[in-house]
N, C-alpha and C positions, 0 to 999 in steps of 0.2 A: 462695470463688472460683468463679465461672462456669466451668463444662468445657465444651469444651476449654479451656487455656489461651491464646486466640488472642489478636494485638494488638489493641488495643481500636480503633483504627479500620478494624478488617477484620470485625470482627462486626456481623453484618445486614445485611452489602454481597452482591448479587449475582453470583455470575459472569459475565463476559461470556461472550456468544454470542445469534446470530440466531437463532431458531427454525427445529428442523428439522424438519420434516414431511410428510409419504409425499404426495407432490399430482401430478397431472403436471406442471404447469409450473411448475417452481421458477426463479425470478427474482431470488434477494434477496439471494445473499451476494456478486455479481458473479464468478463461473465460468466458464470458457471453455467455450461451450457443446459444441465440437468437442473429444470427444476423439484422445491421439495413434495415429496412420497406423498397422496391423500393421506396417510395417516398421520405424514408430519401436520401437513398443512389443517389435517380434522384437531389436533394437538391447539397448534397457535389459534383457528377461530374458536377454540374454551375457552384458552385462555384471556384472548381479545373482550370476548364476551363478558366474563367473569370481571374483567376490568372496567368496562363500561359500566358495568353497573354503581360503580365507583368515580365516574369521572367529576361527579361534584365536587371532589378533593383533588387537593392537590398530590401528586405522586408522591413515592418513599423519596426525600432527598439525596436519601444514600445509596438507593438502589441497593439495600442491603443482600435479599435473596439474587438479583444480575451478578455481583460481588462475588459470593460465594461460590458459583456455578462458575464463572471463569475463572477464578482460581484453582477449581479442582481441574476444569478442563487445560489449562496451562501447567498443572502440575503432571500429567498425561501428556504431554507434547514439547519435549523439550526442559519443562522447569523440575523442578522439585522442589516440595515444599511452598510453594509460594500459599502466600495467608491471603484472605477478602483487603486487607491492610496494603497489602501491595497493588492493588488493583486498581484503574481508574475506566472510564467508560464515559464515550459521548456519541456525539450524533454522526456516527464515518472518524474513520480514523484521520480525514481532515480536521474536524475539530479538534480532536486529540492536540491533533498539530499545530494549531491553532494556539488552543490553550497553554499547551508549553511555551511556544513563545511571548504568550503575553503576559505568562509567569516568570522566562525566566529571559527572556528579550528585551527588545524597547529603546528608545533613545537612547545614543551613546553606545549602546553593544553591538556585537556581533554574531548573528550566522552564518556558519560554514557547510559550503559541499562538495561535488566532486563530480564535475562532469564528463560522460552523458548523469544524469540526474533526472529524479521524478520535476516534470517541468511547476507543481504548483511550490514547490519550496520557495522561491520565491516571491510567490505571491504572498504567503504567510506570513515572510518576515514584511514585504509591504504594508501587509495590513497591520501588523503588530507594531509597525511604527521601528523594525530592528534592520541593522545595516546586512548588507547580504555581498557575501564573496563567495564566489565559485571557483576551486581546483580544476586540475583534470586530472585524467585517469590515463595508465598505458594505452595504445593503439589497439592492444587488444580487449581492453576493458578493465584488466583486472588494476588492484589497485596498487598505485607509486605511493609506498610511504613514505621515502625520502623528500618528495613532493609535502604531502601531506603533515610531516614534521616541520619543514620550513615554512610553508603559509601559517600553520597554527600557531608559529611561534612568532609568525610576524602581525597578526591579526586577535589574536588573543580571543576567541570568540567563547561567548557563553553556551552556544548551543552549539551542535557537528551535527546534521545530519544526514546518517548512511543507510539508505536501502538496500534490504539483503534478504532478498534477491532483490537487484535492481532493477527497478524501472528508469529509461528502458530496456537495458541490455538483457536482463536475467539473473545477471551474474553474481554469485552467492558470495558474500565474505567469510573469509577464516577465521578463526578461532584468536590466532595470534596475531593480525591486524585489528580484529575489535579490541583486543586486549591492549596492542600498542596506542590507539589512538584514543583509548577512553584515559590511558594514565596520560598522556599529552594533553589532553582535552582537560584535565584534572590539574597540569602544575599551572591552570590558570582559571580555577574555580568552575571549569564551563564543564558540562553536559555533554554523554553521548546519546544520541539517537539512533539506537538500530528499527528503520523500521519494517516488520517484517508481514507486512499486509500478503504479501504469496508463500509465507513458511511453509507451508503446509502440504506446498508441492516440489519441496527439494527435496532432490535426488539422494537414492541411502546413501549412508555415510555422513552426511551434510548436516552439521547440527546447528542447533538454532542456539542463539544469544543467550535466551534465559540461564543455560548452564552458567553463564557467568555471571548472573544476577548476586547471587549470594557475594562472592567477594571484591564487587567493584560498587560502591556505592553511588557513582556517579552517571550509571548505566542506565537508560528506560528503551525497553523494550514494545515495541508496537502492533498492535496486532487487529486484522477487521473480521468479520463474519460475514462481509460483501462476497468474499470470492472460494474460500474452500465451503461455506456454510449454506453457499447459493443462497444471499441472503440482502443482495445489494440493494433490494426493495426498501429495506426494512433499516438501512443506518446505524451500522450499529459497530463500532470503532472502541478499541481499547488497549490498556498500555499495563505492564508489570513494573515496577520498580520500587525505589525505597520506602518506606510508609512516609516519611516526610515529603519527599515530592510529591503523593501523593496528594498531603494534606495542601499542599501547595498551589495544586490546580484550585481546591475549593475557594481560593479567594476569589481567582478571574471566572471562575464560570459562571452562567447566569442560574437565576433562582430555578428550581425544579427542572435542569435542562434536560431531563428526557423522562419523557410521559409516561403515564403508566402503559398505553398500550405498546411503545417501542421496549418498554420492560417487558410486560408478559410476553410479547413475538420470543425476545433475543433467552428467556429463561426457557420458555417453551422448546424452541429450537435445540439449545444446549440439554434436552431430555432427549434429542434425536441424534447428535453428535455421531456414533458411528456408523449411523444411515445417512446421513447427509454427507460426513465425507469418503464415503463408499465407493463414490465417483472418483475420489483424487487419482486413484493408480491407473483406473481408464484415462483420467487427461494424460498421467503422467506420461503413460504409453504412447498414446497419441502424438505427445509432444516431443518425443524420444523418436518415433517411424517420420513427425514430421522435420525434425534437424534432420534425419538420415538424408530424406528426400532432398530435400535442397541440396544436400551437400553434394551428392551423389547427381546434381545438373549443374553443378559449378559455382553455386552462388555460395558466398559467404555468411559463418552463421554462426552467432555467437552464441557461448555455451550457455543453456538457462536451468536455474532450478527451479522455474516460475510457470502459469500458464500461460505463456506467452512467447514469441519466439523471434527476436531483431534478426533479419536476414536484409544480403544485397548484395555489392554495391551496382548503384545504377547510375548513369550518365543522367537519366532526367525520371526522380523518383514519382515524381508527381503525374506527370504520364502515366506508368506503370498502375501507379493508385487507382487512375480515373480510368484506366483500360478491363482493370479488374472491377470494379462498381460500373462500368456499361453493363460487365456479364452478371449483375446480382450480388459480389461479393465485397463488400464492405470491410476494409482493413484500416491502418491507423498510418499516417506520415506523419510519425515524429523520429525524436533523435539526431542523432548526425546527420550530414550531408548525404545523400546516396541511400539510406538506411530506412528500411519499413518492419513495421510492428504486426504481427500476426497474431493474432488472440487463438488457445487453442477450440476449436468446439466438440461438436460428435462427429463419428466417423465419417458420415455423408457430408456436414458442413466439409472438413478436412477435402474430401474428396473435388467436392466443386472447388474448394479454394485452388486446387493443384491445378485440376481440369480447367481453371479461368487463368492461373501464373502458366501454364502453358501455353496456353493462346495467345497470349500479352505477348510475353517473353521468346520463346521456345524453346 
């Protein structure tokens, strides 16, 4: 027998992860480039403290007070009404991801998605032990329902899941596609996934999922406090939906799965909420002068409502990548073929980035 004992379809598989690497400007895992305020950051070390003193116990199960404060805060940002009942919370919104699937995946079912796609989807249904099928998407990104109606009908899956805004493209879904695919995804008992880990930086007009919470039962909406909350330290990943889903994760999750002091950071944090995301309309800005840019040197550039921005194509992207990380600027090669990931930062990152894709490129 081969040592370890590992399952055979997890030997010679990769871990996931971007590369991290000591550069000045790191660009590639999408980051909030501003960190939080001394008085945010004077806030969470109380509250840290105040928990410490407490860590001979085991935390609130329920994370009752986390509950309550994302609720309100979702009720502000797209939801209404949503109750501490609708809410769940783990450790990144990978767990989240995680947990659904091992609530509502598993031997025999199905996961569906649509690519380009966030690359860990996959993984999750790997590990959750659930079959995994990948769609595509038009040339330009946006989404083929017609597509999308025949795989779902041929595959039956219990879970869809759609990032919106997508990793990696950017690219926001509508209103009337979540709508078509959660009732599709419904005449076969499965789940929709919207997950919306970049909401918060789509462009106005651009509404988020939860508006359609209330009359699609089938619907979980996904949300992290890594990236508009400048919070990716601190893990802290959460989902809106029916209280019965809800109650559903508590079977698979493990006993007390987040601590008290990942509780106090993420309640603390949500007492700072319109100073932490104070920043969004500077990325959004940024992200808006930097589509212009490129567009305006010829390269190609998909529309984002996210901090982030897929541009290209290139004959050989991987060049290109390691032409820009000679000059200090660190970006992402994922996605299609040809196709690089630009995380947005502050103005001066922005600047070098341009100033290194120019010398690269011209």
């Amino acid at each position: 027998m081969t040592w370890p004992p590992l399952r055979e379809e997890l030997r010679g598989v990769e871990p996931y992860g971007a590369p991290q690497l000591d550069v000045p400007v790191q660009l590639n895992v999408n980051e909030n480039p501003y960190p939080p305020s001394a008085r945010c950051v004077a806030d969470i070390a109380t509250a840290v403290a105040e928990a410490a003193s407490t860590l001979n116990r085991y935390p609130d199960r329920e994370f009752t007070e986390l509950r309550e404060g994302l609720a309100a805060y979702l009720s502000t940002d797209g939801g209404r009404g949503i109750t501490p009942e609708q809410v769940w919370a783990a450790n990144g919104s990978n767990e989240v991801m995680l947990q659904l699937l091992q609530a509502f995946g598993g031997p025999g079912r199905t996961a569906v998605s649509f690519a380009p796609t966030y690359s860990m989807y996959p993984e999750y249904a790997r590990d959750a032990m659930t079959g995994w099928v990948a769609g595509r998407r038009h040339e330009d990104f946006s989404f083929d329902l017609d597509h999308a109606k025949a795989l779902i009908a041929e595959h039956r899956p219990s879970v869809v899941l759609l990032p919106s805004p997508n990793n990696p493209t950017g690219t926001a879904l509508p209103h009337e596609v979540i709508g078509a695919v959660c009732e599709l995804a419904a005449e076969h008992d499965g789940l929709l996934v919207i997950d919306e880990a970049y909401a918060e930086f789509r462009r106005e007009g651009t509404p988020s999922a939860l508006e359609l919470l209330p009359r699609m039962r089938n619907l979980v909406v996904t949300r992290t406090m890594s990236k508009a909350f400048a919070l990716a330290g601190a893990r802290l990943g959460y989902l809106a939906a029916a209280p019965e889903i809800c109650d559903a994760l508590r079977v698979v999750r493990l006993p007390y799965h987040l601590s008290a002091v990942t509780q106090a950071t993420a309640v603390a944090a949500l007492r700072h909420a319109p100073e932490l995301l104070g920043n969004v309309d500077t990325l959004r800005a940024e992200r808006d002068r930097t589509v212009a840019w490129l567009r305006e040197r010829g390269h190609r550039v998909a529309d984002s409502d996210a901090n982030f921005v897929l541009f290209g194509l290139f004959e050989d992207r991987h060049a290109v990548w390691q032409g820009l990380l000679d000059r200090g600027v660190l970006i992402r090669e994922t996605g299609p073929d040809g196709w690089l990931r630009v995380s947005i930062g502050t103005a001066e990152e922005m600047t070098a980035f341009k100033d290194a894709l120019g010398e690269v490129v011209g």
